[in-house]
MDAnalysis code that builds the backbone (N, CA, C; Angstrom):
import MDAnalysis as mda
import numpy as np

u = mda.Universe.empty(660, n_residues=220, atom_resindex=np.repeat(np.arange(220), 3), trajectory=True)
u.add_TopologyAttr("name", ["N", "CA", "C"] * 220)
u.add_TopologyAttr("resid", np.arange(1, 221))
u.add_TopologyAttr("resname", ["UNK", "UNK", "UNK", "UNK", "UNK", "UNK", "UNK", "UNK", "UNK", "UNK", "UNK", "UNK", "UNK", "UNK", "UNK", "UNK", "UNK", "UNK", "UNK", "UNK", "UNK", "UNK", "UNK", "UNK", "UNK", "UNK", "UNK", "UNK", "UNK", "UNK", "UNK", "UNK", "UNK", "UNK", "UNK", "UNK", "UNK", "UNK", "UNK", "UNK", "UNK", "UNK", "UNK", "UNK", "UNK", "UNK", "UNK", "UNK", "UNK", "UNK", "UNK", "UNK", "UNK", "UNK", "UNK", "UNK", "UNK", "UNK", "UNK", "UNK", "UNK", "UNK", "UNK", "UNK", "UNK", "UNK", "UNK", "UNK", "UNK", "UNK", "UNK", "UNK", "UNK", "UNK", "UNK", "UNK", "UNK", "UNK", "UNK", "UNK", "UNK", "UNK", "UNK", "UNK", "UNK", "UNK", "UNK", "UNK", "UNK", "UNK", "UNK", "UNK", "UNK", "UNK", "UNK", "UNK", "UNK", "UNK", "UNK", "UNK", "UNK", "UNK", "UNK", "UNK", "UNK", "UNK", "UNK", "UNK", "UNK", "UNK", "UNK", "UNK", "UNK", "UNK", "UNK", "UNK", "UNK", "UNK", "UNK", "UNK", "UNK", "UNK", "UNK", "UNK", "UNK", "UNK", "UNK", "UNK", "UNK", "UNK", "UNK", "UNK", "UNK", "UNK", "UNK", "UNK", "UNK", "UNK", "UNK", "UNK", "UNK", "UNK", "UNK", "UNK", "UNK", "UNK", "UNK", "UNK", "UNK", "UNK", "UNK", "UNK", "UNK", "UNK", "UNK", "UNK", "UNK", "UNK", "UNK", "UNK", "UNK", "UNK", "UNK", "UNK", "UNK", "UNK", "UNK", "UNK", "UNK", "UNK", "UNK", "UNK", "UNK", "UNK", "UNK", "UNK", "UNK", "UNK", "UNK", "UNK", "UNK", "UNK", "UNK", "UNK", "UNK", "UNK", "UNK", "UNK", "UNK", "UNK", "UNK", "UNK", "UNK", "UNK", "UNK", "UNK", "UNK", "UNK", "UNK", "UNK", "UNK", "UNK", "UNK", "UNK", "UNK", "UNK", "UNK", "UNK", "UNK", "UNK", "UNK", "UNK", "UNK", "UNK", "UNK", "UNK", "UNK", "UNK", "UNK", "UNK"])
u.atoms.positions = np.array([
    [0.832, -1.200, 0.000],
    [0.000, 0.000, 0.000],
    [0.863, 1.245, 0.000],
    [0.357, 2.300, -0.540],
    [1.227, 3.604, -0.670],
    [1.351, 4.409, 0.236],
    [1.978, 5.191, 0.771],
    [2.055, 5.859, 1.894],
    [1.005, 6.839, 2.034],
    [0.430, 7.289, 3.006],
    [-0.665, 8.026, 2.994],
    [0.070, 10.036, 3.214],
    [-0.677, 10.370, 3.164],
    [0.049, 11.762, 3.623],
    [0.621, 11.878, 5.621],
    [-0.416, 11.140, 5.665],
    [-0.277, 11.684, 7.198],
    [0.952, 10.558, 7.606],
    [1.319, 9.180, 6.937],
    [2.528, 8.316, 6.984],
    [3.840, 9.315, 6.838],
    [3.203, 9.843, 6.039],
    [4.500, 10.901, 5.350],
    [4.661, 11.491, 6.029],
    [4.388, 12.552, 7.111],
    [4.137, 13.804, 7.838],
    [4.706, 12.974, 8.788],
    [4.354, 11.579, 9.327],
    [4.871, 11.229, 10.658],
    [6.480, 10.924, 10.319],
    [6.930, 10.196, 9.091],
    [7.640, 10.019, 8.923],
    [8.933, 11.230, 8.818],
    [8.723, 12.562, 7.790],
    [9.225, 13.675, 7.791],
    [9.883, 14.058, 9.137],
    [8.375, 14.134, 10.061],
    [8.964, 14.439, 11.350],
    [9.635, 13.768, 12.510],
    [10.106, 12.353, 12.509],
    [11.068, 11.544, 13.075],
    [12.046, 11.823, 12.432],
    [12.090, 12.089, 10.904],
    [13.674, 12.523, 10.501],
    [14.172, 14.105, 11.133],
    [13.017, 14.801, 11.052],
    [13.096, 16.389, 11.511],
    [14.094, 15.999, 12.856],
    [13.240, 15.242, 13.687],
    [13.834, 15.337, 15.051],
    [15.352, 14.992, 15.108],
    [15.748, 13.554, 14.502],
    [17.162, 12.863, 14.257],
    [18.330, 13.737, 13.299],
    [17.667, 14.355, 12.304],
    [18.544, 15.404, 11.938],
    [19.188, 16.866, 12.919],
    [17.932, 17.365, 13.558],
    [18.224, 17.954, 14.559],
    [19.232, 17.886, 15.747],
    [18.888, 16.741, 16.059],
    [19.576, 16.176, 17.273],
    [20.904, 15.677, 16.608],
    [21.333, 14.975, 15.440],
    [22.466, 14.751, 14.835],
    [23.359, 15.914, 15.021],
    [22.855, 17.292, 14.300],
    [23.586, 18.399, 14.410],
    [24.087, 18.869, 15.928],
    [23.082, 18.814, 16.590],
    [23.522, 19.793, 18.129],
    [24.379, 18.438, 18.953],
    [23.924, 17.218, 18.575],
    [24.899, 16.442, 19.162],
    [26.456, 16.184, 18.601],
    [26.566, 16.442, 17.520],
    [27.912, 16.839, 17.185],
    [28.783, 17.797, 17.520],
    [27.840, 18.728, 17.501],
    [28.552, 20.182, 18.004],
    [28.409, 20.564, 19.344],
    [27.434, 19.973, 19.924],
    [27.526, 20.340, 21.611],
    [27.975, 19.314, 22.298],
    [27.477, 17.987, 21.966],
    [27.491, 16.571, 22.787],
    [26.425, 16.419, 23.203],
    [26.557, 15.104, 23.753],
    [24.796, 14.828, 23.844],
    [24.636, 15.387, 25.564],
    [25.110, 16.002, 26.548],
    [24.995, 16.280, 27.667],
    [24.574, 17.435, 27.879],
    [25.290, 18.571, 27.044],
    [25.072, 19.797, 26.606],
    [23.806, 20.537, 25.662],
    [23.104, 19.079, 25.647],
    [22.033, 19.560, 24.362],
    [20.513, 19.139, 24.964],
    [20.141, 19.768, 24.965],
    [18.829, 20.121, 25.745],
    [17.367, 19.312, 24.696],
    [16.503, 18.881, 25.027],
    [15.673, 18.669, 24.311],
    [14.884, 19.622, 24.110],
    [15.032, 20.631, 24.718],
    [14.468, 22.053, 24.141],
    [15.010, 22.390, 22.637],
    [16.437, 22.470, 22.818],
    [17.133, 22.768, 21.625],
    [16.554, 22.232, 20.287],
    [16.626, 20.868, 20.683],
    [16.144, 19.925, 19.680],
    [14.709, 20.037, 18.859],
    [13.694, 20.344, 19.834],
    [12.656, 20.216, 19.140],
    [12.547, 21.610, 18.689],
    [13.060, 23.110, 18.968],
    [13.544, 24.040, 18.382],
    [13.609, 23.966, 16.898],
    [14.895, 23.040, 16.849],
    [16.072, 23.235, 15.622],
    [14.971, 22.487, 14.540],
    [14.269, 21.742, 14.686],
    [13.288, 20.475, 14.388],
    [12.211, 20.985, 13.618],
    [11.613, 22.320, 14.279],
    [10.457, 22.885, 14.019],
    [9.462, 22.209, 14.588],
    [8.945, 20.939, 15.488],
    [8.357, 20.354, 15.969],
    [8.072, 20.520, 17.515],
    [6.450, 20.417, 18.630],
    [6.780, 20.047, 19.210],
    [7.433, 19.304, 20.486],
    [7.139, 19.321, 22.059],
    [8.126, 18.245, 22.714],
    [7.411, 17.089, 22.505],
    [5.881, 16.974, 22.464],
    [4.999, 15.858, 21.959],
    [5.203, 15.083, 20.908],
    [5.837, 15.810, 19.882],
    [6.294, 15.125, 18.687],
    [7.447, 14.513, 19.194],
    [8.174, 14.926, 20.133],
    [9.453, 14.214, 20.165],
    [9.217, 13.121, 21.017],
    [8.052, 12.882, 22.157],
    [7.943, 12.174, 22.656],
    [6.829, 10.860, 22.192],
    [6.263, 11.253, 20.845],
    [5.564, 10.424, 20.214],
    [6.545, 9.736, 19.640],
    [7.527, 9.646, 18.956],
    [8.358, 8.964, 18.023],
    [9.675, 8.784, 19.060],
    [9.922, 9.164, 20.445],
    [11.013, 8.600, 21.168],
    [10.524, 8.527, 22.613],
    [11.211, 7.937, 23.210],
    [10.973, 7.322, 24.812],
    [11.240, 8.823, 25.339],
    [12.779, 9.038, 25.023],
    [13.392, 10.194, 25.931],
    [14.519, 10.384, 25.241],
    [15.898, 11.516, 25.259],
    [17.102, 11.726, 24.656],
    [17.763, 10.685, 24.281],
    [17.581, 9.717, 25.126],
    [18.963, 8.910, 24.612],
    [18.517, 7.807, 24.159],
    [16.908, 7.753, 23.928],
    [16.238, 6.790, 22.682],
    [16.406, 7.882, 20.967],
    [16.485, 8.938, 21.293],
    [16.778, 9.586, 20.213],
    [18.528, 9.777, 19.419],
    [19.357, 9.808, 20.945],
    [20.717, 9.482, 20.655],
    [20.666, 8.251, 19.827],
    [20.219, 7.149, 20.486],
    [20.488, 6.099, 19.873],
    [20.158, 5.588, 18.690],
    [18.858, 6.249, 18.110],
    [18.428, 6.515, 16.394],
    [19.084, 7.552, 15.982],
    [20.011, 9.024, 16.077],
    [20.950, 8.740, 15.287],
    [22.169, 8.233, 15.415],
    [22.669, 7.641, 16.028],
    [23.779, 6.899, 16.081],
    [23.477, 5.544, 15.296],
    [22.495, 5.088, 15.480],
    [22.054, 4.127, 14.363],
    [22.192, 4.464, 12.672],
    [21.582, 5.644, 12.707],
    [21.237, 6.348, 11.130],
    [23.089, 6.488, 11.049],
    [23.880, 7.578, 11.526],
    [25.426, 7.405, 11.139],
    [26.290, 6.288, 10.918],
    [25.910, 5.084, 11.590],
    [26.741, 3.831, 11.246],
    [26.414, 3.281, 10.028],
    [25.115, 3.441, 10.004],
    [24.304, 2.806, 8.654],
    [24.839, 3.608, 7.647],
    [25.098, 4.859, 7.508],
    [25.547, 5.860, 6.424],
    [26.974, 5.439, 6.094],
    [27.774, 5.054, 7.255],
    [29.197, 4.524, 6.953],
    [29.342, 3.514, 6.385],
    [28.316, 2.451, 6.657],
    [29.027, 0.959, 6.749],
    [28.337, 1.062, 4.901],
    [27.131, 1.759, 4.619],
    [27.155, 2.070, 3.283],
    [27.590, 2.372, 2.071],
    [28.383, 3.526, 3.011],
    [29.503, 4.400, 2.085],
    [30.520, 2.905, 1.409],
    [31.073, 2.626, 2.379],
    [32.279, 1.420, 2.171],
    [31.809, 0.299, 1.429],
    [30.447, -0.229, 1.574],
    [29.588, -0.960, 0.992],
    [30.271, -0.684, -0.574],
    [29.593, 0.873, -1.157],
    [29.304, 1.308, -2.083],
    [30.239, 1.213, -3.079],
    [31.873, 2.368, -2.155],
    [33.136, 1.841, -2.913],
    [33.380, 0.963, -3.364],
    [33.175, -0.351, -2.239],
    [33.646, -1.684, -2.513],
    [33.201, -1.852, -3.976],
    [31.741, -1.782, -3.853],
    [30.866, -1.947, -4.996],
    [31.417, -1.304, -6.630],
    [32.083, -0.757, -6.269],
    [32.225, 0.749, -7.837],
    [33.572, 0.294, -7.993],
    [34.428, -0.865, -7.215],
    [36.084, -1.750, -8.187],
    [35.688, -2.195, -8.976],
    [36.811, -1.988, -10.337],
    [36.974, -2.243, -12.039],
    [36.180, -3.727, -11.594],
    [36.771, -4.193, -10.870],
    [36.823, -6.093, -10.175],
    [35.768, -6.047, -10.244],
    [35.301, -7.570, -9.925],
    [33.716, -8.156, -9.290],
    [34.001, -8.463, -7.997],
    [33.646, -7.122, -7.129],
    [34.039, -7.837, -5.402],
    [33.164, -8.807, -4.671],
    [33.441, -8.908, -4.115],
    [32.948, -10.225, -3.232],
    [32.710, -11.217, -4.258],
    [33.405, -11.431, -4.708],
    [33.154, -12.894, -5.515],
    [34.210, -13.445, -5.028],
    [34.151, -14.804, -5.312],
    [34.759, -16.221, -4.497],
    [36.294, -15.782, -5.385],
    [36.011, -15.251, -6.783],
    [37.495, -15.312, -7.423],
    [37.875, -13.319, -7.000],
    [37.495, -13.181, -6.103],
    [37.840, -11.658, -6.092],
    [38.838, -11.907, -5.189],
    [39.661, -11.308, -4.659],
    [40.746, -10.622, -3.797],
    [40.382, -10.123, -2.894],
    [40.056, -11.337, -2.034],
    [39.467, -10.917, -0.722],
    [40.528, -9.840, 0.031],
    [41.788, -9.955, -0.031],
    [42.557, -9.215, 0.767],
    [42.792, -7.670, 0.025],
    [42.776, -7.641, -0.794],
    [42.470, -6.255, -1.608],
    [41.462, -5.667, -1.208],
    [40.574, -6.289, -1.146],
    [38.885, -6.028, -0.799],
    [39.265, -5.235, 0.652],
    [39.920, -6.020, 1.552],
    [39.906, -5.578, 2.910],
    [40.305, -4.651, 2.955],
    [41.919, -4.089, 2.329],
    [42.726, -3.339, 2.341],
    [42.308, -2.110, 1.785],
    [41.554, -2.015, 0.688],
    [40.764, -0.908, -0.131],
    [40.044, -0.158, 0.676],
    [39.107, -1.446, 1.688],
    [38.088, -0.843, 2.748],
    [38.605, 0.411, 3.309],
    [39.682, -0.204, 4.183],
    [40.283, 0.412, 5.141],
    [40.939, 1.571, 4.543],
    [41.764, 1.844, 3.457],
    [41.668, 3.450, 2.969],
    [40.830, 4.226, 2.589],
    [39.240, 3.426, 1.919],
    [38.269, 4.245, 2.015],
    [38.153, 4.714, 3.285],
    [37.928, 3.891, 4.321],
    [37.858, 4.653, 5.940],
    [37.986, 5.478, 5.929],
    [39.578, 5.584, 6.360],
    [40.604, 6.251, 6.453],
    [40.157, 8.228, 5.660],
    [39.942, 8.136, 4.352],
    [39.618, 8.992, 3.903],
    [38.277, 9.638, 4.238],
    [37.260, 8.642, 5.253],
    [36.248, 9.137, 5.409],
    [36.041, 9.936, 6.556],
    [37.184, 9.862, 7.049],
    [37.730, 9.984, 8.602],
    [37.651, 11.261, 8.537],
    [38.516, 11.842, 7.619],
    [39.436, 13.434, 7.222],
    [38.252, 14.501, 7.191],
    [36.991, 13.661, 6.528],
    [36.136, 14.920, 6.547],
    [34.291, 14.723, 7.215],
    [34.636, 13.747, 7.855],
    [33.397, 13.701, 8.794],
    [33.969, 13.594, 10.341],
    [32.683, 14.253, 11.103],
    [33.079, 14.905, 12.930],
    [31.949, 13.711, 13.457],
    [30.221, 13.634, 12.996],
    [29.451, 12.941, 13.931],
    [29.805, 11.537, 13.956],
    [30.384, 10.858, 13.029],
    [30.872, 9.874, 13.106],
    [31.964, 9.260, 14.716],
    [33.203, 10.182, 14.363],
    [33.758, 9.605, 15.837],
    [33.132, 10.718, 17.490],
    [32.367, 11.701, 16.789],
    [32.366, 12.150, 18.304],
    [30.979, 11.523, 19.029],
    [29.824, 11.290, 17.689],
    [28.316, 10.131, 18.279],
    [28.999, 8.631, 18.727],
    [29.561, 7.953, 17.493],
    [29.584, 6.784, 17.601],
    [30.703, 6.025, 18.708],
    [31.761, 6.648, 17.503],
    [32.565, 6.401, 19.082],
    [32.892, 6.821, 20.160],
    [32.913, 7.874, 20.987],
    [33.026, 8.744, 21.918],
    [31.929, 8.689, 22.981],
    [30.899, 9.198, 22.559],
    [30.078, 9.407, 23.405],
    [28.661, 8.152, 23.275],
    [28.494, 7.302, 22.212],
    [28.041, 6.458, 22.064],
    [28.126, 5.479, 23.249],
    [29.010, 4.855, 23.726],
    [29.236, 4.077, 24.381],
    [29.184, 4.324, 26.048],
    [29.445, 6.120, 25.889],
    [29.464, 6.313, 27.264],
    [28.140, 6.549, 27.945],
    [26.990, 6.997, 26.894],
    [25.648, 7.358, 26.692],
    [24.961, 5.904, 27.013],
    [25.240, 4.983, 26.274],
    [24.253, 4.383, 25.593],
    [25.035, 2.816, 26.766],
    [26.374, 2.749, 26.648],
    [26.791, 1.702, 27.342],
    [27.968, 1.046, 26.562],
    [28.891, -0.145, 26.667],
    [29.622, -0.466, 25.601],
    [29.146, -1.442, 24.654],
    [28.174, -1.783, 24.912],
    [27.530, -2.948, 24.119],
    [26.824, -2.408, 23.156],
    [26.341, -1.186, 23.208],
    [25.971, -0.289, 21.997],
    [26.228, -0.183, 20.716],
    [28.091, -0.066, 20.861],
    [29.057, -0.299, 20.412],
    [29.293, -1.271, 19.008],
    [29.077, -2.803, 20.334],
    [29.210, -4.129, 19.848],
    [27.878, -4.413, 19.297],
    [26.465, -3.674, 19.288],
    [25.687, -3.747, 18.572],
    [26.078, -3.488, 17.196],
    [26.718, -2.800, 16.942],
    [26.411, -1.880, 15.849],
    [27.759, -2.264, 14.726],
    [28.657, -2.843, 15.598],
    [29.710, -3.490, 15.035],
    [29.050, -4.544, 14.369],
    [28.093, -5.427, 15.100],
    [27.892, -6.464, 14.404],
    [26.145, -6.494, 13.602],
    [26.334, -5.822, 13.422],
    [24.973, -5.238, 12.421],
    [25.608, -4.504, 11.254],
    [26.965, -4.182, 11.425],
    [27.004, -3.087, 10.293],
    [27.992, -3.389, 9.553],
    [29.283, -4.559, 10.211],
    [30.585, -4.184, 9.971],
    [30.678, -5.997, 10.122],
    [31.138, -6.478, 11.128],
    [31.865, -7.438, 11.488],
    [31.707, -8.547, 10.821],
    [30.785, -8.877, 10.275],
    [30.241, -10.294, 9.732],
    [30.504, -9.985, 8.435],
    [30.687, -9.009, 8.036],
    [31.360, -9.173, 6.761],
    [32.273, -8.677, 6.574],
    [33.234, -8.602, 7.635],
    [34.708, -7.849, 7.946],
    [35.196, -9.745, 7.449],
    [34.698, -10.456, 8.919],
    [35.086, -12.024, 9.043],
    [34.856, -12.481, 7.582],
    [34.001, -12.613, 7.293],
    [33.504, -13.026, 5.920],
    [34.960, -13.067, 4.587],
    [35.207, -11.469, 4.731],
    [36.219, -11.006, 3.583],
    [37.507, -11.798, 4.028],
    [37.929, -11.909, 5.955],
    [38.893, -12.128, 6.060],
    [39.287, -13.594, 5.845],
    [38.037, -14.726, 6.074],
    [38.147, -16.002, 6.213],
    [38.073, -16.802, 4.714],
    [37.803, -15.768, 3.776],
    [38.186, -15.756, 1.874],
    [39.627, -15.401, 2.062],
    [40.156, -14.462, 2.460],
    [41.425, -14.172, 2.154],
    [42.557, -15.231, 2.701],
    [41.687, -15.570, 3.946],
    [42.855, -16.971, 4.436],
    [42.530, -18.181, 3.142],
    [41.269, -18.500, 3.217],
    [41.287, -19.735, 1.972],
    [42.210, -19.511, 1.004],
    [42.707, -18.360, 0.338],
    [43.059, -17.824, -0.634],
    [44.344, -17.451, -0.550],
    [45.270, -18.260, 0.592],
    [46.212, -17.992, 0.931],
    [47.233, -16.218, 0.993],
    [45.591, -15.524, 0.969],
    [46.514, -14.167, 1.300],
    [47.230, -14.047, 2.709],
    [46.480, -14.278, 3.740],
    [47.036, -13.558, 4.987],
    [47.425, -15.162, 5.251],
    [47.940, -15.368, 6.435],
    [48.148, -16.568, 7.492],
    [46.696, -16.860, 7.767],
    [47.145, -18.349, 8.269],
    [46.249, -18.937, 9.148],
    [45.476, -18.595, 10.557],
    [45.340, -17.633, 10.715],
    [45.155, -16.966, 12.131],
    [43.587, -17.254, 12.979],
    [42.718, -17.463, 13.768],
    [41.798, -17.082, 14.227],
    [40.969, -16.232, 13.689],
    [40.168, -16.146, 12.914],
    [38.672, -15.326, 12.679],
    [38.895, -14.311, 13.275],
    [37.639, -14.730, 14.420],
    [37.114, -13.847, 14.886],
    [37.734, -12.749, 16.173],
    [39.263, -13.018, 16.483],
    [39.874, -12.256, 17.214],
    [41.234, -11.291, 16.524],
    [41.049, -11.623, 15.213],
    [41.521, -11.027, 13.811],
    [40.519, -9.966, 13.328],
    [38.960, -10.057, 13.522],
    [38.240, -9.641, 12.994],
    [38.186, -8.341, 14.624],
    [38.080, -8.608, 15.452],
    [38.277, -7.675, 16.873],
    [39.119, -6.750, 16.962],
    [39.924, -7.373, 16.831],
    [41.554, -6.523, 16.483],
    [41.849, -5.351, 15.506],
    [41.043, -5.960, 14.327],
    [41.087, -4.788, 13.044],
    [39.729, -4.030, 13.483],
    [38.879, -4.505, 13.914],
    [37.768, -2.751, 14.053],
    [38.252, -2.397, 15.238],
    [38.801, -2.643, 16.109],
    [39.477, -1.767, 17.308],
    [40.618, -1.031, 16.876],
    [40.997, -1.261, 15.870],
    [42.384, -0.789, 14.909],
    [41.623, 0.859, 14.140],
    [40.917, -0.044, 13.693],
    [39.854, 1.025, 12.566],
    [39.202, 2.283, 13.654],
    [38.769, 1.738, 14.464],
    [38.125, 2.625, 15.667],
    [39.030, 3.827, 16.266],
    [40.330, 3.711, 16.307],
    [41.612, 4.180, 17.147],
    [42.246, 5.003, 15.676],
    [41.617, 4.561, 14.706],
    [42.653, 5.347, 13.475],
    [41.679, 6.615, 13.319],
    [39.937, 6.118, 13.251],
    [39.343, 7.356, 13.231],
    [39.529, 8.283, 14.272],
    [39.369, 7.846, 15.680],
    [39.624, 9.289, 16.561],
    [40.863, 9.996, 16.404],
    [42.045, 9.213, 16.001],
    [43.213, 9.985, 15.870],
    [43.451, 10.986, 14.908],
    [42.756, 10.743, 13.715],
    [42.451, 11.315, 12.818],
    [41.208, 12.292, 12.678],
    [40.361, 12.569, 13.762],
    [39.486, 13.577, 14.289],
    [39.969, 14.543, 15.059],
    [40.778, 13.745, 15.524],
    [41.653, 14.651, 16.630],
    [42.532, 15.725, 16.207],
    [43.189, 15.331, 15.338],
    [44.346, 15.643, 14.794],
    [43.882, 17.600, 14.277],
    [45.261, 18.378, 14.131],
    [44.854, 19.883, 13.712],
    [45.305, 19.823, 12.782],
    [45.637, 19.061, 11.691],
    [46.172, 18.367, 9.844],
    [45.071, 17.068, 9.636],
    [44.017, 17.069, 9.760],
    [43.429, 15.420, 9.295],
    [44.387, 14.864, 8.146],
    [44.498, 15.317, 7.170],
    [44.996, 15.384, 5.797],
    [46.400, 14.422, 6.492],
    [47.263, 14.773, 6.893],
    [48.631, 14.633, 7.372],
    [48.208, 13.458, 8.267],
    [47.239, 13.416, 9.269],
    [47.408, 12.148, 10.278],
    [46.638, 11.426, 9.159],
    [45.609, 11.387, 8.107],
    [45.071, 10.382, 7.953],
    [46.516, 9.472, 7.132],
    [47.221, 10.443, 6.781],
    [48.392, 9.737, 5.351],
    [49.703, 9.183, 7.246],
    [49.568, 9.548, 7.847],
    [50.394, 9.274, 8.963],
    [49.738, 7.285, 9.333],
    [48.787, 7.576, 9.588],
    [48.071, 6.308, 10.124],
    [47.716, 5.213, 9.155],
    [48.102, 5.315, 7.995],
    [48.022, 4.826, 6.442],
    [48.985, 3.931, 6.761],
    [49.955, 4.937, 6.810],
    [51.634, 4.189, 6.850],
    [51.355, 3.215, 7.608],
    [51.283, 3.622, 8.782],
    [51.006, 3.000, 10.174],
    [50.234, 1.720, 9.974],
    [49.247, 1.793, 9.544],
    [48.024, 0.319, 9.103],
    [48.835, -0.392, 7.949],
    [49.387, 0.217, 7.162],
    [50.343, -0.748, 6.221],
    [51.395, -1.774, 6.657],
    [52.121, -1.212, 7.486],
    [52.934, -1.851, 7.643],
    [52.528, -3.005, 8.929],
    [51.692, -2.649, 9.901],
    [50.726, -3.891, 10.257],
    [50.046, -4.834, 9.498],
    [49.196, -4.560, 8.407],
    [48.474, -5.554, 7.394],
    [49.356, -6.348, 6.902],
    [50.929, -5.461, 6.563],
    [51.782, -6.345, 5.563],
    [52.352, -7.961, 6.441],
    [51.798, -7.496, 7.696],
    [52.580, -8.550, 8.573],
    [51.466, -9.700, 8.764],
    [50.251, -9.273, 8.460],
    [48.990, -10.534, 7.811],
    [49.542, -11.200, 6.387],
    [49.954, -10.770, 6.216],
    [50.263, -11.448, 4.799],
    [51.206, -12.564, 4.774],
    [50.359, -13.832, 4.109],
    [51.443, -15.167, 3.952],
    [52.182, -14.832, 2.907],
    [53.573, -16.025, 2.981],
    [54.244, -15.608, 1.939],
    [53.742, -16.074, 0.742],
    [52.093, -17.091, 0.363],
    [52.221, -17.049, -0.746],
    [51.398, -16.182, -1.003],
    [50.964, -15.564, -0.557],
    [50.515, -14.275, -0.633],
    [50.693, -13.381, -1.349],
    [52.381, -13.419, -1.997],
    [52.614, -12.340, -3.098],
    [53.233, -13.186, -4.131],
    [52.630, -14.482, -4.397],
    [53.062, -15.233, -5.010],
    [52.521, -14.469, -6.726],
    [52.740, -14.981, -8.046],
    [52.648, -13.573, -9.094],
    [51.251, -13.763, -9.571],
    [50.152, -14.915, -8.851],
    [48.985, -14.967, -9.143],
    [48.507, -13.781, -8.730],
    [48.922, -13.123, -7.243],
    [48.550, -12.574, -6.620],
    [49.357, -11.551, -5.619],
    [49.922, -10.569, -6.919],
    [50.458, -9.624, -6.940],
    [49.843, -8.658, -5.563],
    [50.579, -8.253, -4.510],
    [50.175, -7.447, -3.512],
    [50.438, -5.870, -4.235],
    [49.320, -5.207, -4.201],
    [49.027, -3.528, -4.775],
    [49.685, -2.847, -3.385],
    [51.151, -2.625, -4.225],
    [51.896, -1.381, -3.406],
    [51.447, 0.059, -3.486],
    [50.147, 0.128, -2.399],
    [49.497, 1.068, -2.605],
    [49.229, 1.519, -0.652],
    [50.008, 2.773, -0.877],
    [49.836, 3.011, 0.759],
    [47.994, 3.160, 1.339],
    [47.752, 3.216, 2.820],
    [46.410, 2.508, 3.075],
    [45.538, 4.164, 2.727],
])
């Protein structure tokens, strides 16, 4: 069935609110930001905000939902737009991984709600399992996925899954704040490149650069 107007109107205005609150929670934090503000910035309202959320930090937590989903997309998408056929069984799973992770990297340089919602204050708001929600809804299962092709495929070593798969989004997690942090993004993101390279290169088996499967000397 088609959406009705008034579907629409309810719908409009749950985004009104999450866009709202996206902005002032980036720029203020979520402690500093008043639900006054919010339904303000919104044009809606505290009824509206309390029809479509419990309270603030049911609203924190839809957009922090909506930003992970926008990321884990973005990377999706790239992946999607290689000359290659990715994710295929004959693709380069370890390319695949490695590509990811400089898309990151670059996504780092020019987005703020990303590490100051998700990672920062996400967890301290919401709890750490928040976190590990969202890791494994958005990211992890097909982090493992890419990595446990790349072992079949004799790119990396034989290693453990899923504490391989822990390791690199706690890696990924620590490269974005550093790179938020930073007063050059530009400079730390090409700093932490290096840095993730020369860790990945140490995943790598030796037949790994055997000439089927030429390793792309391409910093991260």
């Amino acid at each position: 069935m088609s959406p009705t107007r008034r579907d629409e109107h309810v719908a409009d205005t749950r985004q009104a609110l999450v866009d709202a609150a996206r902005t002032l929670f980036t720029e203020q934090g979520y402690t500093a930001t008043g639900t006054e503000e919010i339904v303000a910035a919104a044009r809606v309202t505290r009824g509206a905000l309390y029809h479509h959320f419990h309270d603030k930090s049911d609203l924190f937590r839809a957009v922090m939902e909506q930003i992970a989903r926008e990321v884990a997309e973005h990377l999706i998408d790239a992946e999607l737009s290689r000359p290659s056929a990715p994710s295929q069984p004959s693709a380069d799973a370890w390319d695949e991984v490695r590509d990811g992770l400089r898309a990151f990297l670059d996504l780092c340089v020019v987005t703020d709600d990303f590490q100051r919602i998700v990672l920062v204050e996400g967890p301290a708001v919401l709890g750490p399992e928040a976190w590990d929600e969202l890791v494994a809804r958005h990211g992890s299962n097909l982090l493992a996925e890419w990595l446990s092709r790349a072992v079949k495929q004799g790119r990396i070593a034989a290693v453990p899954i899923q504490p391989l798969t822990r390791l690199l989004i706690a890696m990924i997690s620590e490269s974005s704040l550093y790179i938020a942090r930073a007063d050059d993004r530009a400079a730390a993101r090409d700093e932490m490149g290096a840095v993730l390279d020369r860790l990945l290169d140490g995943l790598e088996a030796p037949s790994g650069r055997q000439p089927n499967h030429p390793r792309q000397d391409r910093p991260a």
